[in-house]
C-alpha positions in Angstrom: -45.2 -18.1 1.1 -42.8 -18.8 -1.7 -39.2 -19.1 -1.7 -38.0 -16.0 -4.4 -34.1 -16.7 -3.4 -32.1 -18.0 -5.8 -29.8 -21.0 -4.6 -27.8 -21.4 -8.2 -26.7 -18.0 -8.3 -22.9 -18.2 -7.8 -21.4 -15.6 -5.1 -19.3 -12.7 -6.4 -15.7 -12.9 -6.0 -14.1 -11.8 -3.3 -10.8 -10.5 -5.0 -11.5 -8.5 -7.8 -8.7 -7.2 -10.2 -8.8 -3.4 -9.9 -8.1 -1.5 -12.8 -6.8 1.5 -14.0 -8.9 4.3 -12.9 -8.3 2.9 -9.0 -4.6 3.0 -9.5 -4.6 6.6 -10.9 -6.7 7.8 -7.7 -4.2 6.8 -5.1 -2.3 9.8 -3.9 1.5 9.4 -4.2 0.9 8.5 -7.9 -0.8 11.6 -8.1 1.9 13.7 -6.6 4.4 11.4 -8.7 2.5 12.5 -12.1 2.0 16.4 -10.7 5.7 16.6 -10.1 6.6 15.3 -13.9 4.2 17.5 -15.0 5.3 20.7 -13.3 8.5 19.5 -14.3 7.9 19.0 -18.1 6.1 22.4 -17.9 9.0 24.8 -16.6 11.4 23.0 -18.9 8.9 23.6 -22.0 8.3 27.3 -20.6 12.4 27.6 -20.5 12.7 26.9 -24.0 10.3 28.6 -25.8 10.9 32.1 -23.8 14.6 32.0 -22.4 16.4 30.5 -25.1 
């Protein structure tokens, strides 16, 4: 039977840089960014009705 593996292939690395999209799914950035925004929003909402 013939040999279909390839032996030249180099292996993947082992540590890839993650990018952006992996550090916006972590969870205490999120909260971090939901808080700022919640924050931005009720200051915004402040202005433009109470004063």
């Amino acid at each position: 039977m013939l040999d279909t593996t390839r032996q030249s292939d180099p292996a993947p690395p082992q540590d890839e840089p993650r990018g952006c999209l992996f550090a916006l799914s972590q969870p205490p950035l999120m909260i971090f960014l939901a808080v700022i925004g919640c924050l931005l929003l009720m200051a915004s909402l402040h202005d433009l009705l109470l004063l």
